[in-house]
C-alpha positions in Angstrom: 0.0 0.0 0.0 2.8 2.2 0.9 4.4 1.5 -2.4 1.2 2.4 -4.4 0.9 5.7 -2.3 4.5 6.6 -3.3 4.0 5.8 -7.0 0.7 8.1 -7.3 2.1 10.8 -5.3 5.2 11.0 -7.6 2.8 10.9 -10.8 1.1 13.3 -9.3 3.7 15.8 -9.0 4.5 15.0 -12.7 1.4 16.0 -14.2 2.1 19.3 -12.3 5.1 20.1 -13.7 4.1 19.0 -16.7 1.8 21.5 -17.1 3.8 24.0 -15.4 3.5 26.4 -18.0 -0.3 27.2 -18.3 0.0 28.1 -14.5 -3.9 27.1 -14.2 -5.9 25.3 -11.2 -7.7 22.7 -13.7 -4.4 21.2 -14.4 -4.5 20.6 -10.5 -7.9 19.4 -10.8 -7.3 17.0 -13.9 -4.3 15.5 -11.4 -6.5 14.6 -8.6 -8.8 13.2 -11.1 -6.4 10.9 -12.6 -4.6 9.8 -9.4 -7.0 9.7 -6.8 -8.0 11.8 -3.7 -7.2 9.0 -1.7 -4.1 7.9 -2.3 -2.8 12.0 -2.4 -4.6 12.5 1.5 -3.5 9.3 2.5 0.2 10.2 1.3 2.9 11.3 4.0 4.0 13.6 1.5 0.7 15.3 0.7 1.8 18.6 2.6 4.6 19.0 0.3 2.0 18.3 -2.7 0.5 20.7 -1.6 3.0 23.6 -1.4 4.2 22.7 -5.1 0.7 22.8 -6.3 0.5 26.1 -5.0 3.6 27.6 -6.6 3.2 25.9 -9.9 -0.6 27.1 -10.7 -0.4 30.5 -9.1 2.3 33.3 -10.7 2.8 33.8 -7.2 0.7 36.6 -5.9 -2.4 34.4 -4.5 -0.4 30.7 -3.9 -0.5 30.7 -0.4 -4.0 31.3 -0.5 -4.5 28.2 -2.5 -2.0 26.2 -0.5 -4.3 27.6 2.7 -7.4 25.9 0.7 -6.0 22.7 -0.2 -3.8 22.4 3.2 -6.8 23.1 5.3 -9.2 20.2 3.3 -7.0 17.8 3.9 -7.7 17.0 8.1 -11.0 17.2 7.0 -11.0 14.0 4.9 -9.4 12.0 7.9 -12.9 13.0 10.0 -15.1 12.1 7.6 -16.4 8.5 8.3 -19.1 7.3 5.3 -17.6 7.0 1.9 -20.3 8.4 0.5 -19.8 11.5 2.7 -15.9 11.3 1.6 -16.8 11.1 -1.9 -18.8 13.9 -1.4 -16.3 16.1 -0.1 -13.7 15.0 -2.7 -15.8 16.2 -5.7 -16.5 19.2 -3.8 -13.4 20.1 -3.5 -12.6 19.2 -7.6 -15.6 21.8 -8.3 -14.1 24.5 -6.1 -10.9 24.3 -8.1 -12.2 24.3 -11.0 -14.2 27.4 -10.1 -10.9 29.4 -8.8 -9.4 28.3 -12.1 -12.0 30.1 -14.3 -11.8 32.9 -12.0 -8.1 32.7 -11.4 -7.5 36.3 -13.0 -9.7 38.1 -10.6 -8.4 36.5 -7.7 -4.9 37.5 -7.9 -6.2 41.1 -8.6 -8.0 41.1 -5.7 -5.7 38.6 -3.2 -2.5 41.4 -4.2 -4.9 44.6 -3.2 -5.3 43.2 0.4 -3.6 44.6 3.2 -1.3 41.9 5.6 -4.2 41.9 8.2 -7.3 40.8 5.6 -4.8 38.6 3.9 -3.8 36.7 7.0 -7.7 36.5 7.6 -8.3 34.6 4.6 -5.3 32.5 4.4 -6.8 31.4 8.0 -10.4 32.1 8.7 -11.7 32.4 5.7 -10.7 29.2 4.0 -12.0 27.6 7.1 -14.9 29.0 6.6 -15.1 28.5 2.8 -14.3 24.4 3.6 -17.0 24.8 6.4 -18.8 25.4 3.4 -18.8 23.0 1.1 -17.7 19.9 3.4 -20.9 18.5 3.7 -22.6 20.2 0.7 -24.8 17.4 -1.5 -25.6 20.3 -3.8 -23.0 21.1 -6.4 -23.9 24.1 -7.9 -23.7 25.3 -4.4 -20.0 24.7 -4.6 -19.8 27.9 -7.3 -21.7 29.9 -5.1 -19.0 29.8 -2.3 -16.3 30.2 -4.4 -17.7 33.3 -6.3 -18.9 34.9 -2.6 -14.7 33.8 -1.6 -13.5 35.9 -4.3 -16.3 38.5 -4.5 -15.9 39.5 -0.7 -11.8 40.0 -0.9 -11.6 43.5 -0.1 -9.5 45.2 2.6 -13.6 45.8 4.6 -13.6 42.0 4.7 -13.7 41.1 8.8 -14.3 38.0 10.4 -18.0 38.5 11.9 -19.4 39.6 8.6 -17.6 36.8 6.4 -18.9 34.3 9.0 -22.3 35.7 9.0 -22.3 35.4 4.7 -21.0 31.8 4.4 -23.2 30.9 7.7 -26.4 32.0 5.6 -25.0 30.5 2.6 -25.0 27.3 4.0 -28.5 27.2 5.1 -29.8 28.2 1.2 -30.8 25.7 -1.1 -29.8 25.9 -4.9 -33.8 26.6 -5.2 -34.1 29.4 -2.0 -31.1 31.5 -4.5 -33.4 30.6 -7.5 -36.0 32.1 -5.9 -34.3 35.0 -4.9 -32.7 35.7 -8.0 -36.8 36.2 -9.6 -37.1 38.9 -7.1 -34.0 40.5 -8.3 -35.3 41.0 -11.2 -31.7 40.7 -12.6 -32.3 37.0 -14.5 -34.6 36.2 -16.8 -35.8 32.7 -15.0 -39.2 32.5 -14.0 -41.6 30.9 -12.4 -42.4 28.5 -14.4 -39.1 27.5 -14.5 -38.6 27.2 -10.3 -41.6 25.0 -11.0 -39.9 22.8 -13.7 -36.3 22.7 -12.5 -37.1 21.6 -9.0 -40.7 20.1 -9.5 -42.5 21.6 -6.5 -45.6 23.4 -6.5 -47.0 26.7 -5.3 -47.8 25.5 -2.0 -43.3 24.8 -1.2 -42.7 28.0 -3.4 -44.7 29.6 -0.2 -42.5 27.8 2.4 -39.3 28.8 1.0 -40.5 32.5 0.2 -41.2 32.9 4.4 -37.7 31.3 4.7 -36.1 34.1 2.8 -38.0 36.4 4.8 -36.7 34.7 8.1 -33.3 35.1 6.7 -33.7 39.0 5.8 -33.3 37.9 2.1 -37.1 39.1 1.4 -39.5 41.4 3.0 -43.4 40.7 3.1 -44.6 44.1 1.2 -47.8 43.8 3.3 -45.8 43.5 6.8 -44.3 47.2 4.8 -47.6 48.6 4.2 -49.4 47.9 7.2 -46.4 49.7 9.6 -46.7 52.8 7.0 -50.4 52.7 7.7 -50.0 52.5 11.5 -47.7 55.2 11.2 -50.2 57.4 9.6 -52.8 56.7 12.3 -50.5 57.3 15.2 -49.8 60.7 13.4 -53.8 61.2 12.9 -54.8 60.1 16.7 -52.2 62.7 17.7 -53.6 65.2 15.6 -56.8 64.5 16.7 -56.0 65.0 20.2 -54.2 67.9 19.9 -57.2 69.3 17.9 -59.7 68.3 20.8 -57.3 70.7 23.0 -58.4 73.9 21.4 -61.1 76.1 22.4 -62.7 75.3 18.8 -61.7 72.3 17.4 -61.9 72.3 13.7 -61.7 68.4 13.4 -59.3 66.7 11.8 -59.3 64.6 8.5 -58.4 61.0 8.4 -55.4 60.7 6.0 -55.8 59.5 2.1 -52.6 57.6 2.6 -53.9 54.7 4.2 -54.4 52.1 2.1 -56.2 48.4 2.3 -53.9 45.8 2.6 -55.0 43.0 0.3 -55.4 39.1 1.3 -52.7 38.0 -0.9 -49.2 38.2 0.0 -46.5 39.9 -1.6 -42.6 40.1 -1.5 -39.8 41.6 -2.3 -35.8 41.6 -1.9 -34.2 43.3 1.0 -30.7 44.9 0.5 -29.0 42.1 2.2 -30.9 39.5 -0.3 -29.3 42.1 -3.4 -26.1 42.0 -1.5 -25.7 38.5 -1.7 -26.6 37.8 -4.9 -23.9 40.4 -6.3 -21.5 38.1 -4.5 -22.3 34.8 -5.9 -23.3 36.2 -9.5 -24.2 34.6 -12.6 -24.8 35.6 -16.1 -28.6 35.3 -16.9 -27.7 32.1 -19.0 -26.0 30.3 -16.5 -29.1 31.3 -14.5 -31.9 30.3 -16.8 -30.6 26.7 -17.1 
């Protein structure tokens, strides 16, 4: 076993330099295809991996943030017990490189703008939080979404409380609860018709997961809106009123136009914080619509 460890760690640092000079993360991703998760987390000399990996697909400027990624996944394969679950975690781990790859560019830009402090934060917090993630994710798509909010947030504002807060949220929203969202954002062109298609439910679960969104400040009910405008308006009344029914002739006072019914139906729409996440895990409106 040891021997066949050895062997698939050594053609695994081959394919690497052999495609040194592309300096991509699918190269890296093609490897562990090819040779195996297992045998490269199981290796002695997987740290090392590791480190080369890093140097050879990044110019430079971001590859200790990679080696931070790939270094901190690999405990996490030890703790996981079901092979399903490990398998799981493996192709995970495959998508997110492949994401970083596509977006390799705009990492770099944004990984050499960041001060020491934020860059220590995500060589450390961060990717814990990004792994956190995606550990135990069954959706895959989901995996994109993670990596685009990873890249999208690296900004010398980024801080510890609010980057735990995003991925925390992240991780309880279903591929569906962002589909959803994205209608009200009326920044895709899917529709209803296709939540209803794609995911097979019916308008009955469409209303669970819209009062979800609205637990998670992603959505706003616009009748919960209306009826606090109306009771402002009536406070304001009733104290006109009774500053009216103070005067030696009260004139009588006029109840405002501005309230309005609030209908039976319910309505929704996006909060700032439901805008401000979908900015970070963006898509173009093809991706979206399939």
């Amino acid at each position: 076993m040891i021997i066949y460890l050895s062997k698939d760690v050594h053609k695994y640092r081959e394919l690497l330099m052999d495609n040194k000079d592309n300096g991509r993360i699918e190269d890296l991703s093609k490897a562990l295809t090819e040779v195996g998760f297992t045998a490269l987390f199981e290796s002695e000399t997987f740290h090392q991996i590791l480190v080369e990996a890093a140097a050879v697909i990044f110019s430079g400027t971001a590859a200790p943030l990679l080696g931070a990624i790939l270094g901190a996944a690999a405990p996490r394969v030890n703790g996981v017990f079901l092979s399903y679950k490990q398998y799981r975690f493996e192709r995970n781990v495959s998508n997110l490189i492949n994401v970083l790859s596509e977006r390799v560019d705009t990492l770099e830009s944004n990984y050499s703008k960041l001060n020491s402090k934020v860059k220590e934060l995500y060589q450390t917090k961060v990717v814990e939080m990004l792994l956190d993630s995606i550990v135990d994710e069954p959706q895959e798509e989901k995996t994109r979404y993670c990596a685009d909010a990873f890249i999208a947030l690296m900004t010398n504002d980024a801080n510890e409380n609010t980057m735990s807060y995003f991925f925390k949220t992240l991780r309880e929203l279903t591929v569906l609860d962002i589909d959803i969202l994205w209608i009200y954002s009326r920044l895709s062109d899917i529709n209803w018709d296709d939540i209803q298609q794609k995911h097979g439910i019916d308008w009955d679960y469409i209303q669970i997961v819209r009062e979800k969104l609205v637990r998670f400040g992603l959505l706003f009910r616009k009748n919960d809106q209306l009826r606090d405008k109306n009771n402002d308006e009536i406070v304001e009344y009733l104290l006109k009123v009774e500053a009216d029914s103070k005067k030696s002739k009260p004139q009588g006072v006029k109840l405002p136009r501005t309230i309005k019914k609030i209908g039976h139906s319910e309505s929704y729409g996006i909060t700032k914080l439901g805008m401000s996440l979908l900015k970070c895990i963006g898509r173009d409106e093809d991706a979206q619509s399939n």
